[in-house]
KOLFI-509685 format. One record per residue (C-alpha): residue in one letter; x, y, z; residue number from 1. Coordinates in pm, 1 decimal. Example, Ala and Ser with C-alpha at 12.3 -4.5 7.8 and 13.67 -1.06 7.14 Angstrom:
BEGIN
  type         x         y         z  seq
     A    1230.0    -450.0     780.0    1
     S    1367.0    -106.0     714.0    2
//
This chain:
BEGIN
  type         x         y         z  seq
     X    6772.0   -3241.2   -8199.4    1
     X    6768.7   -3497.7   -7918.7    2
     X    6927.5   -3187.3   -7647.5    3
     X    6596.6   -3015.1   -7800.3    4
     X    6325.7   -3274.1   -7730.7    5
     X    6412.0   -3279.6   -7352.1    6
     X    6422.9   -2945.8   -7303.3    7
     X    6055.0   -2954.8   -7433.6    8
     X    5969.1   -3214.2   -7201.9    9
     X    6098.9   -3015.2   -6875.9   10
     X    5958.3   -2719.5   -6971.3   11
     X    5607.7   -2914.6   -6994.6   12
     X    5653.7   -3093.0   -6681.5   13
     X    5708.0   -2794.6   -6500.0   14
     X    5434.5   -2614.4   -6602.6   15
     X    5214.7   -2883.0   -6476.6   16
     X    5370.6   -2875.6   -6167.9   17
     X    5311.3   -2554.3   -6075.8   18
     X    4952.9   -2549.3   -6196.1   19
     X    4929.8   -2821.4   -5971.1   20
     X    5062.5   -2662.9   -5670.0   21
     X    4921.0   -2332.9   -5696.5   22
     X    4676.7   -2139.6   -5465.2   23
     X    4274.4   -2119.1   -5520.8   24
     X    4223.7   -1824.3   -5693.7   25
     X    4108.7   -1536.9   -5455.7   26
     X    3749.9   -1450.0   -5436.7   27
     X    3640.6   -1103.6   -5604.0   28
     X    3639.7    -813.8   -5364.5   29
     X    3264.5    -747.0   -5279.5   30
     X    3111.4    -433.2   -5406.6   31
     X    3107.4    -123.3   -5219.8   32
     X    2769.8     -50.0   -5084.5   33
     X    2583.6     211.3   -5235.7   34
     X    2659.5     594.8   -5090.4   35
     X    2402.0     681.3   -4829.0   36
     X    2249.2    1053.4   -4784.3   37
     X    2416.8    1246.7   -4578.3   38
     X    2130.5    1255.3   -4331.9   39
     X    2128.9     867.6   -4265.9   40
     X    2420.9     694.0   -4014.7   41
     X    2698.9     525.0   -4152.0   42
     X    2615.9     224.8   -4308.4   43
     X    2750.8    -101.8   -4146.1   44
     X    3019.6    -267.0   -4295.8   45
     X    3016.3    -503.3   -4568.0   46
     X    2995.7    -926.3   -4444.3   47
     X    3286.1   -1092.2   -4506.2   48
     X    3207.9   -1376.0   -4770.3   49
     X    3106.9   -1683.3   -4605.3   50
     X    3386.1   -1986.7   -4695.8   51
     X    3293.7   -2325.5   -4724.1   52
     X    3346.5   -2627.0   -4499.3   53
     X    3676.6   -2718.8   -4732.8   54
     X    3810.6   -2371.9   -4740.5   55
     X    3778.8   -2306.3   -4329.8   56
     X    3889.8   -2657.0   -4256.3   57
     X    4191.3   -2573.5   -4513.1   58
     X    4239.6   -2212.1   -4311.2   59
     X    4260.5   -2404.7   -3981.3   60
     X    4538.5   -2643.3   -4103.0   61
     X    4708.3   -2359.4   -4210.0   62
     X    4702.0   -2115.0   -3935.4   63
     X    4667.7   -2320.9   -3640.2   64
     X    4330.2   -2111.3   -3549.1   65
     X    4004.2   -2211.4   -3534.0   66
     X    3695.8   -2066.3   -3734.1   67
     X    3503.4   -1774.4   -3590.8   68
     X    3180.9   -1845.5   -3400.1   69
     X    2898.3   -1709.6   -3527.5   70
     X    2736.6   -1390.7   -3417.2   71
     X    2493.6   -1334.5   -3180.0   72
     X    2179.7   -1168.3   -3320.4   73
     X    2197.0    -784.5   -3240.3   74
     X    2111.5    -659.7   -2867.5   75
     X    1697.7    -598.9   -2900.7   76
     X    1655.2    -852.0   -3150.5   77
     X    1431.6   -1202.3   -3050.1   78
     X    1620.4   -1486.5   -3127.8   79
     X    1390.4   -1727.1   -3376.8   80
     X    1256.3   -1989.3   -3192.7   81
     X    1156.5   -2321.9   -3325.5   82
     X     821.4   -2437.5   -3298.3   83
     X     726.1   -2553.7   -2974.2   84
     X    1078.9   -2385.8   -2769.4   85
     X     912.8   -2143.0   -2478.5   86
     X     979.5   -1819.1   -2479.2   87
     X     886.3   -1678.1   -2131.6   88
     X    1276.7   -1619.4   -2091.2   89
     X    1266.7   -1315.6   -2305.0   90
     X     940.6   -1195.5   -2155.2   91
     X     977.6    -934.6   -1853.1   92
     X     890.8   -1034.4   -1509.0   93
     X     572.0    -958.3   -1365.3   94
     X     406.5    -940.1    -996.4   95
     X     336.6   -1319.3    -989.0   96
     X     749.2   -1371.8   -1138.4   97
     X     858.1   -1141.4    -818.1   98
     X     625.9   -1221.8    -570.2   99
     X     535.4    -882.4    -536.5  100
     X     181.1    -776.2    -454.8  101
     X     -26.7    -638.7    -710.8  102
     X    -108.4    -263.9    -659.5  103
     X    -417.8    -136.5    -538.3  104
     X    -671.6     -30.0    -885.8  105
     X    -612.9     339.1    -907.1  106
     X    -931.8     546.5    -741.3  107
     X   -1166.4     710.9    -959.5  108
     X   -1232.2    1053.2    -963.7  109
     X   -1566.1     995.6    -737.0  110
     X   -1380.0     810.0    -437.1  111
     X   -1057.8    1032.5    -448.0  112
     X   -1318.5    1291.0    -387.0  113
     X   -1488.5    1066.2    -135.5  114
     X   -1199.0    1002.1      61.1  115
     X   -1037.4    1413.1      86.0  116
     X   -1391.8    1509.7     225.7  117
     X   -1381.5    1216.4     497.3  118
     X   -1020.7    1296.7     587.5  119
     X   -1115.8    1664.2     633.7  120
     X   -1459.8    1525.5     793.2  121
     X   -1260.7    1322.8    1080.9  122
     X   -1481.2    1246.3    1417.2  123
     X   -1248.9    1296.4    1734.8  124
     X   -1328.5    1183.0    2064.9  125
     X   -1061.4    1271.9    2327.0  126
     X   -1056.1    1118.8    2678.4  127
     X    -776.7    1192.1    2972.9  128
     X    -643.5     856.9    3128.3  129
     X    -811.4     715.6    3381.5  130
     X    -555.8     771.8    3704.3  131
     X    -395.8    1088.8    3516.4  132
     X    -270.0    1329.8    3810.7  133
     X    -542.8    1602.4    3721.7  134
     X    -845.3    1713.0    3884.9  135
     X   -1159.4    1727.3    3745.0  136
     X   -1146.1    2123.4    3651.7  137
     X    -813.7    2037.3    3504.9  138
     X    -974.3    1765.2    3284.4  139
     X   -1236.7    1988.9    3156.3  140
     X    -997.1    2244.3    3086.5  141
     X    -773.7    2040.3    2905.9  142
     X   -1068.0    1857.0    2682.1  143
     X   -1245.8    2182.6    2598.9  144
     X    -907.0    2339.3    2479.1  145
     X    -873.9    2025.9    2274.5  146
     X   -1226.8    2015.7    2137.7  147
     X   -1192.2    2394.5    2045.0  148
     X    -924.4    2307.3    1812.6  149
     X   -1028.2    2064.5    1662.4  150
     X   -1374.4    2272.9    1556.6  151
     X   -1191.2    2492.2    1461.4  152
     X    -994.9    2308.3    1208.6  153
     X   -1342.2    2167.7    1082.1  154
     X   -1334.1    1847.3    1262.1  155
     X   -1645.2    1685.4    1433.4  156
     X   -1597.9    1582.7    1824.6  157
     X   -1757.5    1437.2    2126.7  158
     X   -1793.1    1681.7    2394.7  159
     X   -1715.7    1574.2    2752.5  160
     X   -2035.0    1663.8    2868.3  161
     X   -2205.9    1421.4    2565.3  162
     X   -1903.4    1166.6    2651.9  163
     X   -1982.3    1126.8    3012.4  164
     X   -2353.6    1094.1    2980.9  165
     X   -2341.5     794.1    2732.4  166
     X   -2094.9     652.6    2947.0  167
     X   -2323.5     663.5    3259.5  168
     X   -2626.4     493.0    2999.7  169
     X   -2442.4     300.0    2792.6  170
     X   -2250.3     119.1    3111.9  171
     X   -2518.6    -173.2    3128.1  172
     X   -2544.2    -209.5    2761.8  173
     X   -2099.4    -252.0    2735.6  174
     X   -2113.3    -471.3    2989.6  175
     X   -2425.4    -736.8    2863.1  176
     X   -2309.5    -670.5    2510.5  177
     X   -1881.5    -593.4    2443.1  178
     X   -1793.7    -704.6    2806.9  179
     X   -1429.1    -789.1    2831.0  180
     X   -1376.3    -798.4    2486.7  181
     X   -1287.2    -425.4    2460.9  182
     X   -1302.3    -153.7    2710.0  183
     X   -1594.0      83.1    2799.4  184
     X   -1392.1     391.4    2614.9  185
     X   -1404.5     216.4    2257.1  186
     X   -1690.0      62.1    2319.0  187
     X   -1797.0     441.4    2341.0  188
     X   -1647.7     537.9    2095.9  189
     X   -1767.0     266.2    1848.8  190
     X   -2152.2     386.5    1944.0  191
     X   -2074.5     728.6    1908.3  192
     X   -1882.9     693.9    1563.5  193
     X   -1519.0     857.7    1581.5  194
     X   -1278.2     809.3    1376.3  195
     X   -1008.6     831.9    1618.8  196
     X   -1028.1     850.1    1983.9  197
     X    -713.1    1056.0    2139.9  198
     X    -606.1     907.4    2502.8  199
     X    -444.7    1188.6    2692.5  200
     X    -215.6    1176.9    2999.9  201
     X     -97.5    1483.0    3192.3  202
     X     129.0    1574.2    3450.0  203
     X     136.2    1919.1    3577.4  204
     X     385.9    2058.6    3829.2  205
     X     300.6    2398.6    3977.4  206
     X     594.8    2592.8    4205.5  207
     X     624.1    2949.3    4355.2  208
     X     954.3    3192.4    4356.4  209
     X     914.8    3529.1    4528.6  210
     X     582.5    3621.7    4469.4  211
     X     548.3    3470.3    4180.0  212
     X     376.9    3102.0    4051.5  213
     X     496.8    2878.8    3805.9  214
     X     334.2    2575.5    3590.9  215
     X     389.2    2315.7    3360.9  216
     X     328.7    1960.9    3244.4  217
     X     418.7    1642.7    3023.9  218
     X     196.5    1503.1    2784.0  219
     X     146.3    1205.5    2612.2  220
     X     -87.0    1148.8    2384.3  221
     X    -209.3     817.4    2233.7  222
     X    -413.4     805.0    1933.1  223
     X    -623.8     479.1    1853.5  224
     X    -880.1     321.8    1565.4  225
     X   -1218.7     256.3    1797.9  226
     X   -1300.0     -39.3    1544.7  227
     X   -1009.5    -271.4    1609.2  228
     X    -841.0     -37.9    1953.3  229
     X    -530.9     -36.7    1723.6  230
     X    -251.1     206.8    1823.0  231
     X    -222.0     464.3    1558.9  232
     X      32.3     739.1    1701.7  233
     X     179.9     849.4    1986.5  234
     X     331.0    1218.6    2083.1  235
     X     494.6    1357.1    2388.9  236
     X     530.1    1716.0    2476.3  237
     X     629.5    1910.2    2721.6  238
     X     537.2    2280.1    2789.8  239
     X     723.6    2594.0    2857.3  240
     X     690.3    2770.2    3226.2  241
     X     367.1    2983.4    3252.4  242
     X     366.9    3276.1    3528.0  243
     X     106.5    3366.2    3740.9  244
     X      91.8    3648.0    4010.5  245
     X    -297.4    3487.4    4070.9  246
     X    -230.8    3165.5    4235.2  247
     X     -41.1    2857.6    4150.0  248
     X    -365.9    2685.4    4001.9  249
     X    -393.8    2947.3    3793.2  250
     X     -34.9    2864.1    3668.7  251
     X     -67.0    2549.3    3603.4  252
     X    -411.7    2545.9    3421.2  253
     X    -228.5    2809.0    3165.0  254
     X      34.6    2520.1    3118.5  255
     X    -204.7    2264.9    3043.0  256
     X    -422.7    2443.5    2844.7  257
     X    -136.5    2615.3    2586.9  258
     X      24.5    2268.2    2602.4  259
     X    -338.9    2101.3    2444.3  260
     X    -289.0    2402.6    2226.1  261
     X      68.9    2301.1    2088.1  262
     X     -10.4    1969.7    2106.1  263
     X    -286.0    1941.6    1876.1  264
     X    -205.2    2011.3    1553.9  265
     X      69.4    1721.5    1609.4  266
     X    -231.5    1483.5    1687.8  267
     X    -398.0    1579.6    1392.2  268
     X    -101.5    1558.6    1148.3  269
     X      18.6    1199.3    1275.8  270
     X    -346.6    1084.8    1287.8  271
     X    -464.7    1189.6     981.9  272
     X    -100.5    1051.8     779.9  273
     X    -156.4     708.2     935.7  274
     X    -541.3     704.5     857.1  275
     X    -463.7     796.7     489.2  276
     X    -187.5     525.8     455.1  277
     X    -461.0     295.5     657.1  278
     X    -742.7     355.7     437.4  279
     X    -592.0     391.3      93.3  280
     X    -752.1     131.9     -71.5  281
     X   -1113.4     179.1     120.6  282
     X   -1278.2     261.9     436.7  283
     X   -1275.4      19.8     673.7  284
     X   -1603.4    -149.4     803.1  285
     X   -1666.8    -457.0     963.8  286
     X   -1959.9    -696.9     837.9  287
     X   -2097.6    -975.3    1113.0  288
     X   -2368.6   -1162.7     965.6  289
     X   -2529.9   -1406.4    1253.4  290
     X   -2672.6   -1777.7    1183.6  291
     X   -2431.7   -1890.2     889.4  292
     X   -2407.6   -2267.7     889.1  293
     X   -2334.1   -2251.3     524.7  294
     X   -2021.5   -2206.7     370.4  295
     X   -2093.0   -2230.4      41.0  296
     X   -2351.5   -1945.4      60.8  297
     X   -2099.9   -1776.0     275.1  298
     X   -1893.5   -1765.2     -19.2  299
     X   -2138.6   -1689.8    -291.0  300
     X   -2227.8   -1408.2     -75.7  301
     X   -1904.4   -1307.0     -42.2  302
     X   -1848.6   -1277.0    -424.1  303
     X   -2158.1   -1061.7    -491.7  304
     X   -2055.8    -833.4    -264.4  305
     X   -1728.2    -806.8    -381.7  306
     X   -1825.9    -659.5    -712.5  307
     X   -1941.5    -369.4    -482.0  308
     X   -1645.0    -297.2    -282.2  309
     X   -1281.3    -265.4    -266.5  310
     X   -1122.1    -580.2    -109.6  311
     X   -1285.0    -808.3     153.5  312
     X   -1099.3    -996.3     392.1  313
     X   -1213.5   -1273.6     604.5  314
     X   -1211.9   -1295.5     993.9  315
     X   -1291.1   -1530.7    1255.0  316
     X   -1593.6   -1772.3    1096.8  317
     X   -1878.1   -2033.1    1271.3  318
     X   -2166.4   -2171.1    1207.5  319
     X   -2373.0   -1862.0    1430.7  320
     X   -2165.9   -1618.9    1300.3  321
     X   -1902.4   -1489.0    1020.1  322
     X   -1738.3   -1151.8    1007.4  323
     X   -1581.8    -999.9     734.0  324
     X   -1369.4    -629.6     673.0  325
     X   -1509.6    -447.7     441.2  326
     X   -1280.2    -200.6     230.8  327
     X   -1474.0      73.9      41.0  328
     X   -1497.5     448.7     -11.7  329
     X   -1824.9     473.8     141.4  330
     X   -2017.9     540.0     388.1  331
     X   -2165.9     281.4     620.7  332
     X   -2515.5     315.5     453.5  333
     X   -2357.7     291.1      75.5  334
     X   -2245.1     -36.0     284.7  335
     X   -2602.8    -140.4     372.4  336
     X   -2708.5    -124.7      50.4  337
     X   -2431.7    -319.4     -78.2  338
     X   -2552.9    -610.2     156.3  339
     X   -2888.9    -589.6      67.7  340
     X   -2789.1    -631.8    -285.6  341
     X   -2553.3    -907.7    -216.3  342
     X   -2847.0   -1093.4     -17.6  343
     X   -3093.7   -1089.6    -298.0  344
     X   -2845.4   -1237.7    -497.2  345
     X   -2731.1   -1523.1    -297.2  346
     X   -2916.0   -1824.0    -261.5  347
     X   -3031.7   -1917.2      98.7  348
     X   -2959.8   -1561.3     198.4  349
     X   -3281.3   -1351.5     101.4  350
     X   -3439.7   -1311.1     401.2  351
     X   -3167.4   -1173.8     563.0  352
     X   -3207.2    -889.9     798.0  353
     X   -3058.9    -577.2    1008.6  354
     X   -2976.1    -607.2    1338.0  355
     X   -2758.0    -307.0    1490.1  356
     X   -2467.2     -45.6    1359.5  357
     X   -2238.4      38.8    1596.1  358
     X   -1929.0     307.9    1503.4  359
     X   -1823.1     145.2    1158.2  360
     X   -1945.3    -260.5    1263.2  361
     X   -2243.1    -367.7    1107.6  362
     X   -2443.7    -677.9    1207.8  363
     X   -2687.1    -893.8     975.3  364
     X   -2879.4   -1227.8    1048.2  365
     X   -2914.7   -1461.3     799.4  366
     X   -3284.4   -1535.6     906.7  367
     X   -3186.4   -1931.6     894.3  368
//
């Protein structure tokens, strides 16, 4: 009896002790997520259930490892932000973030239209270089050949004949009015309007081998903008040995003549890319407006006339006169108007008058 009542008491005390000292019971397996249609990707896979601050603080003692950071959110998907936290982190850069220049507002149908016909519509005025080792029959020659393509590509021009009289009247006028500020072949060319005045220099060599005569010549070519005498291109050529059995002047005007020929369509190709680049946000004009004491009307001008045009950017400014560039696809009279409009809008500025065009300059007074 007594063996019995302590083998009840062991058997008791070591059933407590084991309950003691036993595990947590597992968690229940999660339940599989439904079956999706066969059309649909894989579904992801199922969370592992989150543990407690006791059980992952238990895990850690056990294994030696610590707890899993969470996850990230998934790649495309905003983090939450609390309220007040900025979010221009997540936002993309833009032109003021880069430094980058805004782009030019895209042209409308009506100036892209504009701008092809005045490309096509390009005013040429084409001068040798003063000192150039040609006589005056080889200058004409050389010009006329020039001119002659360009008509025929649809191009206007200044004739030599037209080029030499305004530079015989004109000559007083350049030298009370421009001076040294430019010289007398832009100043020229500004009064006559072209787009692009072409600067030629020539140097023909004629020779003679039994009976026969030989010519040829260098050129270079310089193209430049008449309103600001800006370099625009520059091509060299040389020619190929023309034959004469006529004379050795003979020989040599053929070289200089087929050499304008070659050289031409060059001129026109490098002139007309740069002019495109040049002017793709506008035309360029420049605006002087005489007696502006001002500013602040200056300025208020300057923002009416904005609305009208494609960018405006200040030059050289005084109390008896401002100037200003002018970019729009226009013509100089579309320009006019513009200024007019501008005027009756600003303040100070009504009276304002005309006072002289010249090439693509246009001059105001303020009437102050």
């Amino acid at each position: 009896m007594y063996k019995r009542s302590i083998l009840s008491v062991l058997a008791i005390t070591g059933f407590l002790f084991s309950c003691a000292s036993a595990p947590p019971p597992a968690a229940p397996p999660a339940a599989a997520p439904a079956a999706e249609p066969a059309t649909q990707s894989a579904p992801p896979q199922a969370e592992e259930p989150k543990k407690n601050d006791a059980q992952l603080r238990a895990q850690q003692l056990i294994t030696g490892e610590a707890p899993a950071p969470a996850k990230a959110p998934a790649q495309g998907t905003a983090p939450a932000t609390t309220s007040g936290t900025s979010t221009a982190a997540a936002q993309p850069l833009t032109t003021q973030d880069t430094g980058t220049a805004a782009p030019a507002t895209e042209l409308t149908a009506k100036e892209k239209q504009f701008f092809e016909n005045y490309l096509k519509r390009l005013k040429y005025m084409m001068v040798v270089k003063e000192g150039a080792a040609v006589d005056d029959f080889q200058k004409r020659s050389v010009l006329t050949k020039g001119n002659e393509v360009l008509l025929r590509q649809g191009y206007d021009v200044v004739q030599y004949d037209q080029l030499l009289k305004n530079m015989e009247d004109q000559k007083t006028a350049y030298e009370a009015e421009a001076g040294s500020s430019m010289s007398l072949t832009q100043y020229i060319a500004q009064k006559l309007g072209a787009d692009v005045y072409v600067e030629l220099d020539c140097v023909p060599r004629g020779s003679a081998e039994n009976g026969r005569y030989y010519g040829e010549a260098n050129f270079t070519a310089n193209m430049f903008d008449p309103s600001t005498a800006e370099l625009i291109g520059s091509v060299t050529f040389r020619t190929d040995r023309s034959v004469s059995t006529t004379s050795q002047q003979d020989a040599v005007i053929n070289a200089l003549t087929a050499g304008t020929a070659q050289l031409m369509p060059r001129i026109i190709r490098d002139s007309t890319t740069v002019l495109r680049n040049r002017y793709s946000n506008g035309i360029r004009y420049q605006l002087l407006i005489q007696k502006t004491p001002d500013a602040r009307a200056i300025s208020t001008f300057r923002r009416n006339l904005r609305a009208k045009t494609r960018e405006i950017v200040m030059g050289p400014s005084a109390a008896d006169q401002t100037s200003m560039d002018v970019y729009l696809f226009g013509s100089l009279s579309d320009l006019e108007d513009a200024c007019y409009s501008a005027f009756e809008k600003t303040p100070g500025m009504e009276n304002a008058y005309w006072v002289y065009t010249r090439g693509k300059t246009i001059t105001f007074n303020t009437g102050n």
